[in-house]
N, C-alpha and C positions, 0 to 999 in steps of 0.2 A: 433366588432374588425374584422378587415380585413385582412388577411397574403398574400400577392401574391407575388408569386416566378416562376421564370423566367430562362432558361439554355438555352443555346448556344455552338457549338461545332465548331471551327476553323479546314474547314479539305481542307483549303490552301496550300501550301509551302511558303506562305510567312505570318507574323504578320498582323493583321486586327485589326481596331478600330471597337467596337461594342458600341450599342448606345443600356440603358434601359430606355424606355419610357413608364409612367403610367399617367392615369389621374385620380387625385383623387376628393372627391365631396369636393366642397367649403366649406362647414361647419366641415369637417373630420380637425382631427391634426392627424400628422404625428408622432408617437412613435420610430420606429425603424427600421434603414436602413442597411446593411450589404453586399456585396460583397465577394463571393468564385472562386478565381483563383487558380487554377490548386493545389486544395485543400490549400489555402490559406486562410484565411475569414480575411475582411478588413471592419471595424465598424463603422456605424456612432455615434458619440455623439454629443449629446443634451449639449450646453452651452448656457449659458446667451448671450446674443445679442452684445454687447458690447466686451467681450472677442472672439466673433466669428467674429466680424470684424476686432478685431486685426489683428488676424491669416491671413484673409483674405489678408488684406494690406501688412503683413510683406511677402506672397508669394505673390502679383502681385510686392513689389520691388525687390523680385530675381526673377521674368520673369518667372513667372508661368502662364499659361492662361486657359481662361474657357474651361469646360464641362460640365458642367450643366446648363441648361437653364431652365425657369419658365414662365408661362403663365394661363393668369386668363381669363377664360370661364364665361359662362352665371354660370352654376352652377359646376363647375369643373374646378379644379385647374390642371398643366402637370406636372410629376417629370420626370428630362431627365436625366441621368446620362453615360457618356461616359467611356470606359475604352482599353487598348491596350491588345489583347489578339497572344499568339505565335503561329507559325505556329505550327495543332496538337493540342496545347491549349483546355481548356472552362473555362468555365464561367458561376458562376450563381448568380443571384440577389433573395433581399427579400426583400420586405417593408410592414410593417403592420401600418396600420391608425386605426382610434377608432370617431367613430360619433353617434351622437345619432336621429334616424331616426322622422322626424319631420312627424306627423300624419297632412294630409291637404285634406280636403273635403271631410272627410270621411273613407282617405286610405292612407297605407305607400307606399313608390316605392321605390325599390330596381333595381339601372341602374347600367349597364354596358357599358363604350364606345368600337365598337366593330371597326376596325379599320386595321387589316390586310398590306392593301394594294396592297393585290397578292393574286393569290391563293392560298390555306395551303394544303398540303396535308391530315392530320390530323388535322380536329378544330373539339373542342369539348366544349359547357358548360354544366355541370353538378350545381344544384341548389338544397340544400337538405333545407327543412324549419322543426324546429319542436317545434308547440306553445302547452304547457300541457296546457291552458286554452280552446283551439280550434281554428279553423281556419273558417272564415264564408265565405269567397270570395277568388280566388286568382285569377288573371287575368295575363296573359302571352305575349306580346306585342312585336313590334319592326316598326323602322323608314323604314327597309328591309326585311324583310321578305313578299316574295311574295307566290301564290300559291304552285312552285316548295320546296322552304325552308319550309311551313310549312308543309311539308312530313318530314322533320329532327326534329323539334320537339312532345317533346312527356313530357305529364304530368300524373302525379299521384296524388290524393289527396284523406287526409284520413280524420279522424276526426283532429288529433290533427298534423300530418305529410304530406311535399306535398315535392316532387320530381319533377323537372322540366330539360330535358336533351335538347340539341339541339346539334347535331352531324351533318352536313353538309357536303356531299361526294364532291370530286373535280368539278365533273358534274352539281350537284347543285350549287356550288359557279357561276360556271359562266352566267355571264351576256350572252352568247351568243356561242353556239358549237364552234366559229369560230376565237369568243375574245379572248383572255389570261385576261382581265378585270374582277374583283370579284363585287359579288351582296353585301357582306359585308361590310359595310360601314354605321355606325350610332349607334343606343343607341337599347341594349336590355332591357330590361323593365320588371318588375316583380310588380302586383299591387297586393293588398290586405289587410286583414282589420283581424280583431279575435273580439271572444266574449268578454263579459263583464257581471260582476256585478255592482248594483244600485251604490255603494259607491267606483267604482273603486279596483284595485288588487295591492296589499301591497306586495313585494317581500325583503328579508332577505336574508342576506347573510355574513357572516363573521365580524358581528358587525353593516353592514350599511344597511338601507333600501331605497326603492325606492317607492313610490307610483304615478299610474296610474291614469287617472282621466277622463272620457267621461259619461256626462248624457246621458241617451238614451229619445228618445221621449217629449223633451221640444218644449215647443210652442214657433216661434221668439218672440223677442220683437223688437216692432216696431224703425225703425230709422230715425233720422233726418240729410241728408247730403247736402252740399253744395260741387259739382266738382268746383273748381278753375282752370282754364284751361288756358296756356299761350298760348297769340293769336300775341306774337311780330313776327318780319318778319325771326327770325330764325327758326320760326314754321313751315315756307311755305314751299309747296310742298309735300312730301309721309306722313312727321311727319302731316299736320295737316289732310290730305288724313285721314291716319292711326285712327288717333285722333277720328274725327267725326265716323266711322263707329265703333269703339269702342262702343263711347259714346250710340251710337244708340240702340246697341245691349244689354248696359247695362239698359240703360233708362227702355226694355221692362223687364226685372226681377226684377223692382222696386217690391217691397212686397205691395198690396194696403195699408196698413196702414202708409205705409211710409212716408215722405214729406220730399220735395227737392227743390234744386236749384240751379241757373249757377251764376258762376262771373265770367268775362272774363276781360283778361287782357294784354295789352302791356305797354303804356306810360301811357295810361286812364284806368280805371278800369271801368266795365262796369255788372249791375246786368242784369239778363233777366228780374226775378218779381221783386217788391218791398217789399216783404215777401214769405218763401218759401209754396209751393202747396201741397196739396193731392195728391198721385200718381194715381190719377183718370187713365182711360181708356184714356178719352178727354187732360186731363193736361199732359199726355205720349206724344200723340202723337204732342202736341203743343210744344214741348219741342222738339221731334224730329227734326221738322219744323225748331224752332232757331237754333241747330246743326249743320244746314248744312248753315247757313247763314253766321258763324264763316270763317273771312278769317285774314291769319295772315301779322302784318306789325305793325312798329314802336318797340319802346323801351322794356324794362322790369322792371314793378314796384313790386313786389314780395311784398315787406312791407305792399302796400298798397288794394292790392290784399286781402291780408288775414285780415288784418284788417275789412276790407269791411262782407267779410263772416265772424267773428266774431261777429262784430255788428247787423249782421241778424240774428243770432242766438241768441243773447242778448235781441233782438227786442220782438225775438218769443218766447219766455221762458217768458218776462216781461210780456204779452202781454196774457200768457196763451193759445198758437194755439200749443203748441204739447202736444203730450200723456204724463201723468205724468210718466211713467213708459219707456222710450223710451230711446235710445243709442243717440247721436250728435253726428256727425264726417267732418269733411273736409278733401278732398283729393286732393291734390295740384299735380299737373301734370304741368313742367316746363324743359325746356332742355338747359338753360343757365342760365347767371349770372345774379344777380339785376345789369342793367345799367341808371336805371329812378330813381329818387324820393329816399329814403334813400337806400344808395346801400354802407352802411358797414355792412358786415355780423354779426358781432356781436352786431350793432347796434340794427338789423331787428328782431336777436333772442331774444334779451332781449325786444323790444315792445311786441312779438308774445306772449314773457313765459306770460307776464305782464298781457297783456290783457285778456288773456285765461284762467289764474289764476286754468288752472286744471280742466277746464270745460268739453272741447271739446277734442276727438280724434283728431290728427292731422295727413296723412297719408302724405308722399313726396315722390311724385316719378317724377325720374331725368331721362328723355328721350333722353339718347346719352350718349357720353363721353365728351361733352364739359360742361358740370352741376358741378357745384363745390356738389358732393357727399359728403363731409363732412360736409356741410354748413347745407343742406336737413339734413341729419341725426341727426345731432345735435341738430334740430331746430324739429325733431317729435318726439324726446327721452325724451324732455325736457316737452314732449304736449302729453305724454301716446299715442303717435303714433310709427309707423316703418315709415324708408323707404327702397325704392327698386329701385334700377337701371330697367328701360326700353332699351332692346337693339334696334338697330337701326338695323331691318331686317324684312324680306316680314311678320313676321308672331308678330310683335308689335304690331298690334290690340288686338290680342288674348293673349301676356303679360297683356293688361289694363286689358280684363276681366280677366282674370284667379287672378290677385292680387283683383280686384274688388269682385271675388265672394267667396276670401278666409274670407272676412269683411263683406260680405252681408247679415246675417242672424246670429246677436246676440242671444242667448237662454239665457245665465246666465252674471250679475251683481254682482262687489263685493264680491268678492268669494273668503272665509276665508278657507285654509284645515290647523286645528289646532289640534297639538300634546301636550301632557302635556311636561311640561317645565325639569319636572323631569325623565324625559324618553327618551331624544333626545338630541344631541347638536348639532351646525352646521349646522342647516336646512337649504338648498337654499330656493329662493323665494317660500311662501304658500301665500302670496297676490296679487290677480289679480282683475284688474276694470274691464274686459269682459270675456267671451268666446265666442268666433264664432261656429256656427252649423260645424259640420266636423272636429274639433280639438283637443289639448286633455292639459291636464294639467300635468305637471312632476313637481315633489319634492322626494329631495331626502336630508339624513342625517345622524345620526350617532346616532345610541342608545346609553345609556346611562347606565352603569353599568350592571349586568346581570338581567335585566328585565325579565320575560316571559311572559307580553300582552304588546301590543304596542295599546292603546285607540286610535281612530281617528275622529271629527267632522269637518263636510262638513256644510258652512253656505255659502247662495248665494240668491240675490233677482232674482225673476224672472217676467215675467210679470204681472201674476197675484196680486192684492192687497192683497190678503187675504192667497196665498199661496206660501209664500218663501219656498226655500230650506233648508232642514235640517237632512244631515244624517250622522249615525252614525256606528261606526264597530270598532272590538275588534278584532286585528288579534294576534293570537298565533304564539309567536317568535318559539320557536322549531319546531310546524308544517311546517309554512314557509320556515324554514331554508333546513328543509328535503326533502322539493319539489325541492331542486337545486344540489343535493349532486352527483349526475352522472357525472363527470368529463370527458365523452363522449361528452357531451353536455354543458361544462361552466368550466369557466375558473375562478376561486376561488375569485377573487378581482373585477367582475366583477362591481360588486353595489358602491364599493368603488372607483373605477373611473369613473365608471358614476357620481357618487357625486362631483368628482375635474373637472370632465369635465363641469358640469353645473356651479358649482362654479367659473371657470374661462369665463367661454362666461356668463354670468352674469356681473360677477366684470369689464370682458372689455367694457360692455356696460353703467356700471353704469359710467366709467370712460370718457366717451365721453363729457356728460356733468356733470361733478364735475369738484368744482374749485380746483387751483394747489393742496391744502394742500389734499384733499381728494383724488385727482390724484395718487398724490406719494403713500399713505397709500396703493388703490388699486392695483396699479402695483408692488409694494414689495410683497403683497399679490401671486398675479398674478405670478409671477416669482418663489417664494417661490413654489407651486403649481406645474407649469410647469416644473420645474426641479427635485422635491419629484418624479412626475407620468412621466417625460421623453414624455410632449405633445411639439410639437416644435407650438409655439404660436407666438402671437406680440415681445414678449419681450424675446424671444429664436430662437436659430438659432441650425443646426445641422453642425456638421464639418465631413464631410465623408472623410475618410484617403484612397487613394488610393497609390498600387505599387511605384510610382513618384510624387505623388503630395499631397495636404490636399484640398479636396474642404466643400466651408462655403454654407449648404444648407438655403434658402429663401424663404418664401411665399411673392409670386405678392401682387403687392397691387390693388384697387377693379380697377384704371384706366386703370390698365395693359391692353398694349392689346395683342390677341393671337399671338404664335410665330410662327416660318415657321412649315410647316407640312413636313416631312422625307418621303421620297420616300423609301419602302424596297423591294431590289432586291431580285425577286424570287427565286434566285437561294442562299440565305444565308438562306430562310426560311426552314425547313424539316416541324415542324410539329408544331399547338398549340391545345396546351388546356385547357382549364378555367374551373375548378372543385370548387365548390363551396359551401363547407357546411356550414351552417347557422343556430343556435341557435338563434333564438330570445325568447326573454320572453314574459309571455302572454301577454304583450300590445304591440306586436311587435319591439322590439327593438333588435337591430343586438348585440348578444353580443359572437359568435363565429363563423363566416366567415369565409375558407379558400379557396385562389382563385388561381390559378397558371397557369400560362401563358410559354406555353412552345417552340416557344420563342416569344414575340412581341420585338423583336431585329432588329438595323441594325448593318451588316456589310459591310464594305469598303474594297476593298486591289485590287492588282493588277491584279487579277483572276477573280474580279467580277465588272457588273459595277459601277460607282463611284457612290457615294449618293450624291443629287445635294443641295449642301450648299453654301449659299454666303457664308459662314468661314469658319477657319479653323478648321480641330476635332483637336482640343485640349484640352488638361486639364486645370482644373481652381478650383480657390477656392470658392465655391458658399453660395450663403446666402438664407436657406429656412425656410422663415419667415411667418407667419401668418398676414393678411393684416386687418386695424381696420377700418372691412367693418360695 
């Protein structure tokens, strides 16, 4: 959980519109928004979607207009929120989100966008972490910080506690004795990892628990992948640049036991081999060679494409050339629409389910914003795969890897974490067909009458024939419970919304591909959920009441593109500061963050210069909706 609050002080002679801007992480739901004028507090609530656009409509036909705006980033979402403050006036803001930190390659990151725009006279982050399991790594990072800044920060780390400050003097912001220009400007960054037990850490609290889940020290199992790579002529130029040198790069972290291979595709679909390779030394670099051969031109057969690599892999299975024990996957890399060969989407998804029958991982990643994104995700949700937008900028090579290396290195198969039936109800998902080396597994549910052991077995194949996984642990509900009871550090229902939190980004994902009838059941579900815990989701909007107006807050949807960036004149800024203390639990997870930002505001008025908008600051009824990325 997140709290970040925000003050501003009007010390004009004339009324100023102030502008709060936060960006929150795309996977966060937003809980609770509020507004304090002039000791005034103006609430957001959390409604159904549908009611919130009432509202919405019945003020734009009495001539109400926007202030708030929304914008969908790579991995962050923008909350803008406008308001009129009096001459003498303040104003303060508060918004708390609630996410649950996804463990990848190893480690969690806790970002900060840091964004100023001026110099501050006082900036400050303050960063408290405290894991009672331990803390094994933390790493402290930034897109700016040069040698000058990193004399501003300063870390402390203890066994179970780390402190992280970053206080920047005026002198230091600047880019130059001479600029008025700030070195501020990008993402502050917080890495790190905690220890662990064999069987994962079982955490209780107020009826529900949560369990953790990372094997340490498994050997990969080997895997079988065919790149799918779209070579039509909307590829050409930096996207297929991008592409090849990707590809290259990934080529060389194939695992020797691996086997692989290319399909390439525009209007023709086109294999390199005729069956896939050993990731030999030799068969690497022969494979590099075709890579760069790839030029792009002609249509897009998407259908036909994947079919192709389904059949190689049917081939190879039939055929007896891959390891008994081994992952399949295809990863489809495409940045438009099927316009070749079967080009109804629903058409292409039902061959793909069809053919695949549940065999193959299916990965889909959509390079750009012209990829119909729902098409892709529907069509790898349905194929035990994800997908993931690729953005279209200098550092899109290193999107492919980075998604390529979160799938690179399976350890565990089929992976049962089973509760007795009489001890739990409401479990989210305990059944997984992989884990990736670097990741972790979350379940979470609801105990079951006044238990006092909660039994747990961990059943998973791994690569070995002879040595699956199999473990076992008895965790003591009262001990548990008692390791959380410091209300310094945790906020009482913490486990219980993590439970509705995963519950509903579940239920929306099952709901992407279910048909109508299982649709509705999910989103009544989903809705139900969202409005019990006050998460502002797909199927929820927030309605923020303002002084003059009611605005209907919105999550962007995944196409959205980013909005204007706010110029903030120095002379509105006095001071910020971003304090931030953070409970997480021992498998890292954020469950009391407080952040406050004192002020990341703009103000406009007559006294200062104008903030440069094509529109007008106006009020508006906004809609902040969760986008079904």
């Amino acid at each position: 959980r997140t709290v970040i609050t925000s003050s501003v002080v009007n010390r004009a002679d004339a009324s100023s519109q102030v502008f709060f801007e936060i960006q929150t992480p795309k996977t966060a739901f937003i809980t609770k928004f509020s507004m304090t004028i002039d000791a005034e507090t103006y609430p957001g609530i959390i409604k159904e979607k549908q009611a919130a656009q009432d509202q919405y409509d019945a003020a734009i036909s009495q001539g109400q207009s926007a202030g708030l705006v929304k914008s969908s980033g790579r991995n962050s979402e923008q909350f803008q929120v406008s308001v009129n403050v009096a001459a003498g006036g303040n104003v303060s803001f508060m918004l708390v989100y609630e996410e649950l930190l996804i463990r990848k390659l190893g480690k969690y990151e806790l970002m900060f966008k840091v964004k100023p725009k001026q110099l501050v006279n006082q900036f400050q982050i303050d960063v408290d972490i405290f894991e009672p399991q331990g803390i094994s790594f933390i790493k402290t990072e930034s897109t700016f910080i040069t040698n000058e800044l990193r004399n501003a920060l300063e870390e402390k780390v203890e066994e179970t506690k780390a402190h992280i400050s970053f206080k920047p003097t005026i002198t230091q912001q600047r880019r130059s004795p001479e600029r008025e220009e700030t070195l501020l400007d990008g993402d502050f960054i917080i890495h790190y990892d905690v220890k662990r037990s064999a069987a994962g850490d079982i955490q209780i609290v107020n009826g529900y628990f949560v369990h953790y889940f990372v094997p340490s020290n498994m050997p990969p199992i080997p895997k079988n992948v065919i790149f799918v790579i779209d070579k039509s002529g909307s590829m050409s130029g930096k996207k297929m640049q991008q592409t090849r040198e990707a590809m290259k790069k990934i080529l060389e972290d194939l695992n020797p036991e691996d086997h692989f291979n290319f399909v390439v595709f525009s209007r023709d679909v086109d294999k390199w081999q005729q069956h896939l390779l050993k990731a030999t030394e030799e068969n690497v670099e022969q494979a590099k060679l075709y890579v760069e051969t790839i030029r792009a031109q002609g249509a897009t057969d998407i259908n036909a494409a994947l079919l192709t690599a389904m059949n190689l892999l049917d081939e190879a299975t039939t055929a007896e050339l891959l390891p008994d024990k081994s992952v399949s996957m295809i990863i489809l890399l495409t940045d438009g629409q099927p316009t070749s060969g079967v080009t109804n989407v629903n058409e292409i998804q039902a061959n793909i389910k069809k053919a695949n029958e549940g065999k193959y991982f299916l990965y889909c990643l959509g390079f750009g914003y012209d990829v119909s994104y729902s098409f892709l995700e529907k069509m790898a949700l349905e194929n035990k795969g994800i997908a993931r937008r690729i953005y279209e900028d200098s550092d899109a090579a290193l999107q492919l890897q980075g998604f390529y290396h979160e799938v690179a290195t399976p350890i565990l198969k089929q992976i049962e974490m089973t509760y007795p039936d009489n001890a739990v109800l409401d479990v989210t998902q305990n059944s997984f067909n992989v884990l990736f080396d670097g990741s972790e597994i979350v379940v979470a549910g609801k105990l079951e009458n006044e238990i006092k052991e909660l039994p747990v077995e961990i059943k998973a194949e791994t690569v070995s024939h002879s040595n699956d996984l199999i473990l076992k642990e008895i965790a003591n509900v009262t001990e548990k419970e008692n390791i959380f009871q410091d209300p310094e550090y945790i906020f009482g229902d913490f486990i219980e919304r993590l439970w509705a939190y995963l519950t509903i980004q579940q239920e929306l994902e099952k709901a992407v591909s279910a048909d109508a009838e299982q649709q509705q059941a999910l989103n009544a579900h989903v809705l139900q959920l969202s409005l019990s815990f006050s998460f502002v989701t797909p199927l929820t909007s927030m309605v923020v009441t303002k002084p003059d107006a009611e605005d209907v807050a919105n999550k962007p949807t995944e196409a959205g593109k980013s909005a204007e960036s706010i110029s903030l004149p120095r002379e509105a800024i006095q001071y910020i500061v971003l304090q931030c203390f953070i409970m997480y639990n021992a498998q890292g997870h954020c469950k009391n963050p407080v952040v406050s930002l004192l002020p990341v505001l703009t103000v406009s008025h007559s006294g200062l210069p104008a903030t440069p908008r094509a529109e007008p600051q106006l009020h508006l009824p906004c809609l902040l909706q969760k986008p079904a990325i």
